[in-house]
ZAMARGU-4260 file (C-alpha; in steps of 0.2 Angstrom, whole numbers, plus 5000, padded with zeros to 4 digits):
<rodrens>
0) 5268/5396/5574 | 5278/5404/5560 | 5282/5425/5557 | 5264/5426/5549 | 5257/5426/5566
5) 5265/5444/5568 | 5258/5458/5562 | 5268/5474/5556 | 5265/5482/5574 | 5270/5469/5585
10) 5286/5468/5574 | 5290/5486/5577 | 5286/5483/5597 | 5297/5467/5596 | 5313/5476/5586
15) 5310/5489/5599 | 5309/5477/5614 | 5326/5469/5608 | 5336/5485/5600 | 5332/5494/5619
20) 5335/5481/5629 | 5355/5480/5618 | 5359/5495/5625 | 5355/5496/5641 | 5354/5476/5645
25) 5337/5481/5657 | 5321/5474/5654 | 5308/5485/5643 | 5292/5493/5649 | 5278/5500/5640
30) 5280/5516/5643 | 5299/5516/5636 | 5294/5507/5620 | 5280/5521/5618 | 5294/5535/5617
35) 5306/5522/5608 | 5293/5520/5590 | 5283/5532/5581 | 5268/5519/5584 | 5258/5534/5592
40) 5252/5520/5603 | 5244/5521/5621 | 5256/5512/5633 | 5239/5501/5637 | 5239/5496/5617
45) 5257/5492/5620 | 5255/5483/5635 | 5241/5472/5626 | 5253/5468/5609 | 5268/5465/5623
50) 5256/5452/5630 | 5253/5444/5614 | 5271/5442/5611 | 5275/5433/5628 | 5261/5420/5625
55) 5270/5419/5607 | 5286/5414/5617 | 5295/5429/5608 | 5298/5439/5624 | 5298/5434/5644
60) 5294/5443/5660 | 5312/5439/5672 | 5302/5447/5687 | 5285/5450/5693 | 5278/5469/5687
65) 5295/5471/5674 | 5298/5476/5660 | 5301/5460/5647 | 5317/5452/5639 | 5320/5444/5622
70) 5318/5427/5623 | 5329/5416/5613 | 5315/5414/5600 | 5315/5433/5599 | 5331/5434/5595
75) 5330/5421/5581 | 5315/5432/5573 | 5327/5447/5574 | 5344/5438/5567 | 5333/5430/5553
80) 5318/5445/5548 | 5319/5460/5558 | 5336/5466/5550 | 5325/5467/5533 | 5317/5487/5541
85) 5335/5495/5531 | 5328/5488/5515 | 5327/5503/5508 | 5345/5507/5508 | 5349/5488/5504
90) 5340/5491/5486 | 5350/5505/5483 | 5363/5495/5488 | 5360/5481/5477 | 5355/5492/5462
95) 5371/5497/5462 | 5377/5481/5462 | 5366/5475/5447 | 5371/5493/5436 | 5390/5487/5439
100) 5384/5468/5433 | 5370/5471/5422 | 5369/5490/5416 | 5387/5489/5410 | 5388/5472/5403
105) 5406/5478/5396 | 5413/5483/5410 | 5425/5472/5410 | 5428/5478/5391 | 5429/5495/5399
110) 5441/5493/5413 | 5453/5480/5402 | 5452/5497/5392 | 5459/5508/5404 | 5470/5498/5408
115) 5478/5496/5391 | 5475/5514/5390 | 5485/5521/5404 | 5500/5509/5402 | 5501/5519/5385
120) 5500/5536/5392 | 5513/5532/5408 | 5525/5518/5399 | 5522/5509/5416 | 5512/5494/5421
125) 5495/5496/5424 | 5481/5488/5436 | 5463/5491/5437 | 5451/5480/5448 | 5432/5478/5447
130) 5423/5487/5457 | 5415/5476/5473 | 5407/5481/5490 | 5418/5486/5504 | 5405/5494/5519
135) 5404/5477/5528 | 5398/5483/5545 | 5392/5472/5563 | 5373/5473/5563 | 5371/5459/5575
140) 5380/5445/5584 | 5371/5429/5593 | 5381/5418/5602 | 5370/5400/5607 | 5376/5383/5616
145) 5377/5369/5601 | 5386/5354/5617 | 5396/5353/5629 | 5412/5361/5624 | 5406/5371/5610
150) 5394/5388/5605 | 5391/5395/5589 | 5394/5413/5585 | 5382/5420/5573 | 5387/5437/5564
155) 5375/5449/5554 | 5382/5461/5544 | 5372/5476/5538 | 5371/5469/5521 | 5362/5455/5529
160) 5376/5442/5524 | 5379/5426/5539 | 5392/5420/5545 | 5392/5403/5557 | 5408/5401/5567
165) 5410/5385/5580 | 5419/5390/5598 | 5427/5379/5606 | 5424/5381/5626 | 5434/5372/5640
170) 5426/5362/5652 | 5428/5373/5667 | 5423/5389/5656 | 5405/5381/5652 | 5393/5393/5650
175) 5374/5393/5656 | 5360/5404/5648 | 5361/5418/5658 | 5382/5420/5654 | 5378/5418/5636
180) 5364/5433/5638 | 5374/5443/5647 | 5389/5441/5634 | 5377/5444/5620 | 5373/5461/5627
185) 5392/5465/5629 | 5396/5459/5611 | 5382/5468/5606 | 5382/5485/5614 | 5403/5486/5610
190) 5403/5482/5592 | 5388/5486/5583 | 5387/5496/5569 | 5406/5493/5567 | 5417/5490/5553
195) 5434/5480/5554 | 5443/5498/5554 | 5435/5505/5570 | 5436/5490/5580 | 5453/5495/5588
200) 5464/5487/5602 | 5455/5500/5613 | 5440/5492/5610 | 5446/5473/5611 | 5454/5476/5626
205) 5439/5486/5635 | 5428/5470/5628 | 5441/5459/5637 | 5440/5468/5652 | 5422/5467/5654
210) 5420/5448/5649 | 5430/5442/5664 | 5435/5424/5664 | 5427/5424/5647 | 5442/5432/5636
215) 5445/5417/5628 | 5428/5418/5619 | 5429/5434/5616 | 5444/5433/5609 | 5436/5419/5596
220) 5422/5429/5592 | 5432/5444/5588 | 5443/5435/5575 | 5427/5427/5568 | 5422/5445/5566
225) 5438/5452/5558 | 5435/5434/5547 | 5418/5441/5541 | 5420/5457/5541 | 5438/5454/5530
230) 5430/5441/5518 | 5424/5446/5497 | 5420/5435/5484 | 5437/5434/5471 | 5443/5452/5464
235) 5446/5452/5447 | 5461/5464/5442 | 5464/5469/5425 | 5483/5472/5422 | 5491/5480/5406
240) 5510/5486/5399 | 5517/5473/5411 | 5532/5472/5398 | 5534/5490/5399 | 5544/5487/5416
245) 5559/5479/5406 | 5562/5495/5399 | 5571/5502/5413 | 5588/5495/5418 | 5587/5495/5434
250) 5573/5483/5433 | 5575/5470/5420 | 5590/5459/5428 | 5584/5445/5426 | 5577/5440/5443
255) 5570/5457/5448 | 5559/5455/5431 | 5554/5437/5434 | 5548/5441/5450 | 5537/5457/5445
260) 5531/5450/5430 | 5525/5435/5441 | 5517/5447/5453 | 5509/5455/5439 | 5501/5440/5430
265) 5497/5430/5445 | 5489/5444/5453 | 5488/5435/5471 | 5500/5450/5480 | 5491/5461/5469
270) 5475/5458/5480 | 5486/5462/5496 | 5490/5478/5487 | 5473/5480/5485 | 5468/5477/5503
275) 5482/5489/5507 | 5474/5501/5497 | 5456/5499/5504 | 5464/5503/5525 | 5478/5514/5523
280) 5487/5523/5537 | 5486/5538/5529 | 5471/5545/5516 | 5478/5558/5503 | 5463/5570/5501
285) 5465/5567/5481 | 5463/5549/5485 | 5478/5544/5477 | 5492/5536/5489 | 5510/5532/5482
290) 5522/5519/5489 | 5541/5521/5486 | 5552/5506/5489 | 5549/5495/5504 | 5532/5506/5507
295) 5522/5495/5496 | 5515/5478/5506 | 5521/5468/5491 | 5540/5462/5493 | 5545/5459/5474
300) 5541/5479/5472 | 5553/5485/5484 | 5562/5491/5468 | 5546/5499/5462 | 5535/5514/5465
305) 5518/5512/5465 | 5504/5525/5464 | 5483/5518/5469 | 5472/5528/5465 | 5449/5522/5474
310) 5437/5526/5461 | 5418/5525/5468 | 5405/5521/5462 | 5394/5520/5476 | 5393/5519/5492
315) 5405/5505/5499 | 5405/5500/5479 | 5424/5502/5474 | 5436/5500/5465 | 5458/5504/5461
320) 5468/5511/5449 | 5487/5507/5450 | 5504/5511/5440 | 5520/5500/5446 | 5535/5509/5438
325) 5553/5513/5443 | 5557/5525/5459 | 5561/5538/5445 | 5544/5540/5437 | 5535/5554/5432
330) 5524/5558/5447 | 5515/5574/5440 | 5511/5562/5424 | 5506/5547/5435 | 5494/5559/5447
335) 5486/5567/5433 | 5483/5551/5421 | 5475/5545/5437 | 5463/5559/5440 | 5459/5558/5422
340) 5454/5541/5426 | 5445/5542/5441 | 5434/5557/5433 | 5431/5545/5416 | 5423/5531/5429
345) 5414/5544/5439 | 5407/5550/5422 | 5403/5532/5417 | 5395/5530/5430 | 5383/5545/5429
350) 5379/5543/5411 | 5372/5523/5414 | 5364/5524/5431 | 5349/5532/5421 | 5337/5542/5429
355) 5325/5535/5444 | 5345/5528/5451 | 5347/5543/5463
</rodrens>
């Protein structure tokens, strides 16, 4: 039997089945899937369509005259079709992506620009990176025996991107179905809807807690998660006015400029700066943080100071601006070069997303 046997309400009543039963980890009645959808359905109605989907093998009855239980068929029709009901958002999503790809085919034209442009106006290095998703949140995690000695953790993000990571498990820890449910739920329950920023030590630890004699996998699953949740495809940066750095004495010994100019065209510590820039410990409300000295995350610019700027273009679709220079620059200059900047892109934006984008 494939998904075509399932209809658009029995899909709803299975989401609901599942969603309900990851919160509260009891099994689901008619009567609480009638006030969970907006099916306007009789709890008789329900009851019948419930039927159908136990004899489909999507859900099961644990007890006589109980409510039901995903089944681990349910599941894969939820990991693999239901997460598909946020599709509107997704498209808006993904029409952003394809107006930062396709709408504005010179957009790396347009950033290499700015760059060149604001190492002209500051006299400092400059750095500009393409604007890429960053709103990676949990949407679901299934964790399912593969043998003896090993499960494999399956993470859903809300942008409906996989990830597959193998567990290894010790031979005294081996897990039977009902642990595996049980920890589903509590994986489930704790970090959905999460991103890699609000899954705090408070959180780990509560999850630890909770697992028992199972920390271990939990611990696994939670760096598979920070894994996911972490990973983008390559950033391209644009950089400009990196010789604009030997102009000041203090650094263009010879070793301090090799190392920055390094930095600067190999543009691997760059992404760190980046990554920096995207979880900081502290948000400026103009969006603009500045690193003096040893702030920055980036060694060779201990000498530096370096001003970031997130320009948006969307939600979760960003993007930096940065000016490395000496301590001694021009802060006022620096901040309102960057303003300038992030307004020009805002405006870029506007002016190509056409009407019908809203």
């Amino acid at each position: 039997m494939t998904e075509l046997e399932l209809d658009e309400r029995k899909i709803k009543i299975l989401d609901a089945i599942i969603r309900n039963y990851l919160e509260t980890g009891e099994p689901v009645g008619s009567r609480t899937i009638s006030k969970y959808t907006d099916l306007n359905l009789s709890s008789a109605t329900i009851r019948n369509e419930m039927s159908d989907l136990e004899e489909l093998g999507y859900i099961v009855q644990p007890h006589t005259s109980a409510g039901r239980i995903p089944s681990d068929k349910g599941y894969r029709f939820y990991v693999d079709n239901l997460m598909r009901d946020n599709r509107e958002k997704e498209r808006q999503v993904s029409e952003m992506k394809e107006f930062v790809i396709e709408k504005t085919e010179k957009m790396e034209q347009v950033l290499k620009q700015m760059a060149k442009m604001l190492a002209a106006n500051t006299n400092y290095a400059t750095m500009v990176t393409a604007p890429s998703y960053h709103g990676n949140k949990v949407k679901f995690i299934q964790l399912s025996k593969m043998t003896d000695g090993q499960i494999l953790a399956v993470v859903v993000l809300n942008n409906n991107i996989v990830k597959n990571q193998v567990i290894a498990v010790d031979e005294e820890e081996e897990l039977d179905n009902d642990t595996l449910l049980k920890l589903n739920i509590l994986l489930n329950s704790a970090l959905n809807g999460l991103s890699i920023d609000e899954i705090n030590l408070a959180t780990i630890s509560k999850l630890k807690e909770q697992s028992g004699i199972h920390q271990g996998i939990v611990s696994n699953v939670i760096d598979a998660l920070g894994q996911a949740l972490s990973e983008d495809e390559d950033l391209e940066i644009y950089t400009s006015g990196t010789t604009n750095i030997l102009k000041y004495p203090e650094l263009s010994t010879n070793d301090k400029a090799s190392e920055l100019l390094s930095t600067l065209e190999e543009k691997e510590e760059l992404a760190q700066l980046v990554s920096d820039v995207f979880h900081p410990d502290e948000q400026n409300e103009t969006g603009i943080q500045v690193y003096i000295g040893n702030e920055a995350p980036i060694q060779t610019m201990k000498d530096c100071s370096v001003v970031t700027a997130t320009y948006e273009l969307g939600e979760g679709v960003k993007g930096t601006i940065g000016i490395i220079g000496p301590k001694r620059m021009d802060y006022e200059k620096v901040m309102d070069n960057l303003k300038n900047l992030k307004t020009q892109l805002d405006d870029l934006f506007e002016k190509n997303k056409g009407p019908g984008k809203e």
